[in-house]
C-alpha positions, 0 to 999 in steps of 0.5 A: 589404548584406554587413553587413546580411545578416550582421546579419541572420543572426547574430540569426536563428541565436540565435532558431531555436536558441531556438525549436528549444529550446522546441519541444523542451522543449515535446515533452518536456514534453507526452510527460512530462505525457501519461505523468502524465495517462495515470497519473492516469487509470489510478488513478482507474480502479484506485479505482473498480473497487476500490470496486466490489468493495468494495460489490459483490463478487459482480458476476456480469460481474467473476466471469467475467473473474476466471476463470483471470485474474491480477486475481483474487488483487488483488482477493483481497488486497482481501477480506482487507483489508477482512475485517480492517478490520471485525475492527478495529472502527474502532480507528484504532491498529489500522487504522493498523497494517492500513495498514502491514502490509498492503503487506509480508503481501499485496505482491500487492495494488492499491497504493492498496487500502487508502486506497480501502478506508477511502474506500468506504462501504456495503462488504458485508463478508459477501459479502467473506468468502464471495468470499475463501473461495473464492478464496484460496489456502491461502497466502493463508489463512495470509496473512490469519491473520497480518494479522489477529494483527498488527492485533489482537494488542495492548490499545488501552486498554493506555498504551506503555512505555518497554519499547514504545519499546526493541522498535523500538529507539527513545527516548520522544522520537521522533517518529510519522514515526520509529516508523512509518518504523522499525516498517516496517523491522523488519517487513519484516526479520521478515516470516515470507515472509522466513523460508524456509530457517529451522527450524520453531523459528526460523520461530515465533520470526520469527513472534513477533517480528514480531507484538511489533514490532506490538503495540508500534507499535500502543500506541506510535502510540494514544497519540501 
């Protein structure tokens, strides 16, 4: 009987200990799985309402609520996106580089703005423009004037040269996964946000600098 009992425990122990560790492992997961869920929904929320923006602007229930309220410079980021997006033309060089640059001029703005913005049809470009005329800040304004020098600044029809390639610091060779990695980096070194405490002098430099680095990218990945 003692024997037995001992059998007896002895599997019992290991299987609770299994059973414990799937419950507990079982919690974890569904705590992780909720946190992702609860993520996804709150993307798709973020989209839609970014598309509403897109296609209606002046909503009179979201210009209320925008009033005093920290959303409002989000949404003015958006605007300037898509302002910039029809200056763009379709180009997809210079929507590309609007991709780019877009997160290091305007780092204030919903992460997915502009993979939203380029999945929205029927946007109101005009309303658009009114909407961040009057609400953006002047810092904004300068903002959005070097986004826009930034994403036009180069001849799309012009091929890239080697000279292109030696801005970014790269060979003929590399690789659109390398141009666009090291473009990233050199803009935010140049970005003129990271300027403060330069001369006027240094700042136009850092300024020029930077809208090189985007031309060059921008011929560079035409033509890739």
């Amino acid at each position: 009987m003692i024997n037995f009992r001992n059998h007896i425990f002895k599997t019992l122990v290991p299987v609770t200990a299994i059973l414990c560790g799937l419950g507990i492992f079982g919690l974890l997961f569904g705590f992780i799985g909720g946190i992702f869920i609860d993520q996804l929904i709150i993307n798709y929320r973020r989209k839609n309402n970014l598309k509403d923006f897109f296609i209606n602007p002046e909503n009179k229930d979201r210009t209320e609520k925008l009033q005093n309220n920290p959303e409002k410079h989000k949404l003015t980021a958006a605007a300037a996106a898509a302002i910039i997006r029809k200056e763009c033309s379709g180009d997809p060089a210079r929507i590309e580089i609007l991709a780019a640059a877009f997160p290091q001029i305007f780092p204030e703005a919903e992460q997915h703005c502009i993979e939203t913005l380029l999945e929205t049809n029927n946007i109101d470009y005009a309303a658009l423009s009114v909407f961040f005329n009057r609400t953006a800040s002047e810092e904004q304004k300068r903002r959005m004037k070097l986004l826009s020098d930034t994403c036009v600044i180069f001849q799309p029809d012009k091929a890239s040269t080697d000279e292109d390639y030696a801005v970014l610091g790269l060979s003929p060779d590399s690789s659109k996964t390398e141009v666009r990695k090291i473009y990233l980096k050199l803009a935010a070194q140049f970005h003129p946000d990271k300027a403060d405490g330069l001369s006027d002098e240094q700042k136009k430099i850092s300024e020029d600098a930077f809208k090189r680095i985007a031309e060059s990218y921008g011929r560079i990945i035409s033509q890739q």
